[in-house]
N, C-alpha and C positions, 0 to 999 in steps of 0.2 A: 504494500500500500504506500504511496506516495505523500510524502510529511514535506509540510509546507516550512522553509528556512528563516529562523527569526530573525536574518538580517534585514530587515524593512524600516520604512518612511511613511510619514503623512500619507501619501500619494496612495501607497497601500491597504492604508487606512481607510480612505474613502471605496478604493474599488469592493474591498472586503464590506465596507455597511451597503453595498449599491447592490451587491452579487447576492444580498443575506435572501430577500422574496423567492429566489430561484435557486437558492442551495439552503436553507436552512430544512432538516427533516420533519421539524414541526409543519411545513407548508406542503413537502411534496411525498410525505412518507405516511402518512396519518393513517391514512386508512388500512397501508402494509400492518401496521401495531395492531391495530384496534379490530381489524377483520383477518389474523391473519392463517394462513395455507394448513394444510391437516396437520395433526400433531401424527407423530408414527411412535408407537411404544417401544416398537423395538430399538432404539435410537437413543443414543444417550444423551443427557441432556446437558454435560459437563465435559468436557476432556479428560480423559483419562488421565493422561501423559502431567497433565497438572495438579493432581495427586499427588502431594511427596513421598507419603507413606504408601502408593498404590504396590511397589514392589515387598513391604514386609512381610514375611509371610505370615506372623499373626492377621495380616488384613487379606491378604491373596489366599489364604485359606478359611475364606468366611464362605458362607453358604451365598448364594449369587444373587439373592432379593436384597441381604443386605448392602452387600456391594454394590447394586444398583441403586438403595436406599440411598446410602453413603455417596452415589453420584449426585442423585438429586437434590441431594440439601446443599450438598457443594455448590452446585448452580442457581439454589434458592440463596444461600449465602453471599455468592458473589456479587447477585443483586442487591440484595439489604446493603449490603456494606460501599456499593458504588453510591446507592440511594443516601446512604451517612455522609459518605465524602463530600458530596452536592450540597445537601442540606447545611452539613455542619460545619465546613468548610467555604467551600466554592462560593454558594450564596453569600453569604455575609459578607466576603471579599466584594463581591459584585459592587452587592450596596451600599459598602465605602466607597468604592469607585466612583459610584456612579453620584454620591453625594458628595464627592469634591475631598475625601476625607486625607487624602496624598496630592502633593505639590505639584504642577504639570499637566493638569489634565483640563483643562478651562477652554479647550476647544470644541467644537461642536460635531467634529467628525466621532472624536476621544469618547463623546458621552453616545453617538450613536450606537457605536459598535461596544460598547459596555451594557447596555441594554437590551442590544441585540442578543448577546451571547449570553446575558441573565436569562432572556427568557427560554433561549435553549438548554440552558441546564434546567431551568424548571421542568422542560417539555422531557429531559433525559431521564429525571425523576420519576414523572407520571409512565413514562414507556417501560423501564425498567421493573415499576410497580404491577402494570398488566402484565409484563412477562409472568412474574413471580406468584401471580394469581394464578393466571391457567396455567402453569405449571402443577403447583397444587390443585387445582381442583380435575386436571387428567389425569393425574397419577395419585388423587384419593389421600392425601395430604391436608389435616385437618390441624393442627397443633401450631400456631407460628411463635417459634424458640426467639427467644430474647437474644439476638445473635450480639458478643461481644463487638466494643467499636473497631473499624480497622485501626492496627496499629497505626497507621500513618497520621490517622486523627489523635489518638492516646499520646504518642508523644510531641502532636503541637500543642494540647490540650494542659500536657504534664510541664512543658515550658511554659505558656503562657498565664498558669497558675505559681508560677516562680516571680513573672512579672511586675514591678513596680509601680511601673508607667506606660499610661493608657496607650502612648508612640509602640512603645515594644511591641504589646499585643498585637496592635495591630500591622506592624511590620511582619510580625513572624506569620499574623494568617496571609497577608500578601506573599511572602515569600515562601511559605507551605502552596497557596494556589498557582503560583506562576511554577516553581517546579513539575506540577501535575499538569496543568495546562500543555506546557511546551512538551513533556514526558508521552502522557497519558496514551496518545496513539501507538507506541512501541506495547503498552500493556493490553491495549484493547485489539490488537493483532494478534495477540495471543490466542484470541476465540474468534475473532471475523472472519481468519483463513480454515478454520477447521472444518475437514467435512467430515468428520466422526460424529459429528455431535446435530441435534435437529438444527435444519436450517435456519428456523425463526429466529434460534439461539445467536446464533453468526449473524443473521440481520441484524439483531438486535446490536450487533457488537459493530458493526460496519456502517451502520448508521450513526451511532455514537460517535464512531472515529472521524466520521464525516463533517459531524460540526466541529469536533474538535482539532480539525486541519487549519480550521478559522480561525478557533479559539487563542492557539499558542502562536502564530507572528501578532495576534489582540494583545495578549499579555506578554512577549517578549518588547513590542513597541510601549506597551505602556512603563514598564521598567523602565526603557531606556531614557523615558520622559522623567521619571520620580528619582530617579536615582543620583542623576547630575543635583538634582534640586534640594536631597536633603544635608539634613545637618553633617559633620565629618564623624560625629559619633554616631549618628545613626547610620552613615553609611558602614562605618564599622560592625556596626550591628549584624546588620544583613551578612556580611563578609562571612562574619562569624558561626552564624548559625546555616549557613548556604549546605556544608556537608552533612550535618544533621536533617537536613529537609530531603535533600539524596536519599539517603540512606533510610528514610523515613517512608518514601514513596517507594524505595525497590523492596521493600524488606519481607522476607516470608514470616506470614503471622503464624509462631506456631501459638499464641491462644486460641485461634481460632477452632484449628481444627480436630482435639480434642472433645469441643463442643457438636461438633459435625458427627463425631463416630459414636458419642456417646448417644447423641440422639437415635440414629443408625440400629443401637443397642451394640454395638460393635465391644466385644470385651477386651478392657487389657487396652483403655483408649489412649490414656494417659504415656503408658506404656509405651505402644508403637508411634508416637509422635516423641515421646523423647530420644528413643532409639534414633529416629528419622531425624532429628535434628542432630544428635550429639554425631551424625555421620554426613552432614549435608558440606558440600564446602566452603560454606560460608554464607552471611548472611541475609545476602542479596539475590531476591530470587530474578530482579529485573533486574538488566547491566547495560540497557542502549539510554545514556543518556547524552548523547552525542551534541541534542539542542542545547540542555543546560548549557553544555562548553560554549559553545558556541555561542551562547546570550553573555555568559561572563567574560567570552573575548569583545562580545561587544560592548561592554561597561566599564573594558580595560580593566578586571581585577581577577583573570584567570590565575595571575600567579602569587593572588592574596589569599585565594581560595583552599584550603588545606585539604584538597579530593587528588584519588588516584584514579583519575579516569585512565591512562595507559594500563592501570591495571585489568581492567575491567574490560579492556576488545576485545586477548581470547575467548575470553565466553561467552560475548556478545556476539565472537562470527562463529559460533560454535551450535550443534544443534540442541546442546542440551542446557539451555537459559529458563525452561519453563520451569514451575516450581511450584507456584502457589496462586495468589492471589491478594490485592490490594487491601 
């Protein structure tokens, strides 16, 4: 899939809010969500392969309703928690944005396309949420588990209750959404190209990445707006906490999916998820964040930045990067 470069301008700015009536999925996808093609049972509705535990044999010797269980809530799961990201993140950025709350953005293109892209996560929200219903209601799924936050939110969550001052906060939820913004479509490829899994699943996932091809030169031009303009501590700030935000957005949640197998009834949940981490190699189950660099070569602080992206391309041109979930 084709990820749009955050090297951009004004110029870009306007074409992106002018293109939104004719590429946004809210306008030309609606009724794909809302009406959409047969479900087939036989068909998974998760990726396998994004299992971490799929290979342990406490789990690969479970009886195969559960392992199918244990796909489906995977895939209910990864809605819930995309639907947290949105909400409890993404949104609230928006609407500092869009209320002037960061220096730089007092033009009328700026507050276009901030708008624009609000209401697309709102619409990501609601599309994710019909998935996650008929989901459950074709595969007789009655119970919805209080699924743990993504880590990526717990620990801007767990920063931002460290916070003093009301600038921090909101710096760090800007620079937690522009990570994912410019990131997001390397994670959401993860499920768009699959055909293992039901189609609508991959729609779902293809159409998401779709607006969010808009989304990330939206939010790498808007940095490059706010960034010249704040204070020299605050720009320190951001510096600071930029690898934490990385590492935040790629990281394998292993809370989560202890939560997934127990539900499952899967025994020994605890268990095969420690196993499966204490042998994982490392933390990061995403490794393409090729854009972040690429926004901090253009804010000129690549090499304030304390990340080892060179570390991180053999596994990124490698085929085994899948892992988990946001």
């Amino acid at each position: 899939m084709e990820h749009s470069e955050p090297g951009i301008g004004p110029s870009t700015l306007r074409r992106i809010a002018a293109a939104w009536p004719r590429r946004a999925t809210v306008r030309t996808d609606l009724d794909k969500v809302t009406s959409p093609e047969a479900y087939d049972r036989d068909v998974l509705d998760y990726p396998e392969h994004l299992l971490p535990f799929a290979g342990h044999p406490d789990f690969a010797g479970q009886p195969e309703d559960r392992r199918l269980l244990t796909n489906t809530l995977a895939w209910i799961a990864y809605n819930a928690r995309v639907i947290a990201a949105e909400e409890h993140v993404a949104n609230p950025t928006f609407v500092m944005l869009a209320h002037g709350r960061f220096p730089g953005l007092e033009r009328y293109e700026v507050k276009e396309v901030v708008q624009q892209a609000h209401v697309d996560e709102v619409w990501h929200t609601y599309m994710h949420m019909v998935a996650m219903q008929r989901t459950r209601e074709v595969r007789g799924i009655t119970a919805e588990a209080d699924i743990v936050q993504p880590v990526t939110n717990r620990r801007l969550f767990a920063l931002a209750d460290q916070c003093s001052e009301s600038w921090e906060r909101d710096l760090l939820f800007l620079l937690w959404t522009t990570v994912g913004e410019v990131s997001i479509n390397a994670f959401l490829d993860l499920l768009a190209g699959d055909t293992t899994i039901q189609p609508m699943h991959a729609l779902i996932a293809r159409l998401h990445a779709r607006d969010e091809a808009a989304h990330g030169p939206v939010l790498a031009e808007l940095m490059k707006e706010i960034f010249p303009r704040l204070e020299r501590h605050q720009q320190d700030f951001l510096v600071r906490w930029f690898p934490d935000a990385i590492t935040a957005f790629g990281a394998e949640d292993y809370d989560l999916w202890p939560q997934v197998l127990s539900l499952a009834k899967v025994p020994k949940a605890a268990d095969i998820v420690g196993d499966t981490q204490g042998s994982a190699g490392g933390e990061l189950m995403l490794t393409d964040f090729s854009t972040v660099r690429r926004l901090l070569s253009d804010l000129g602080i690549e090499h304030r930045v304390e990340f080892d992206f060179d570390a991180l391309v053999p596994a990124a041109a490698g085929a085994g990067q899948a892992g988990g979930q946001q």
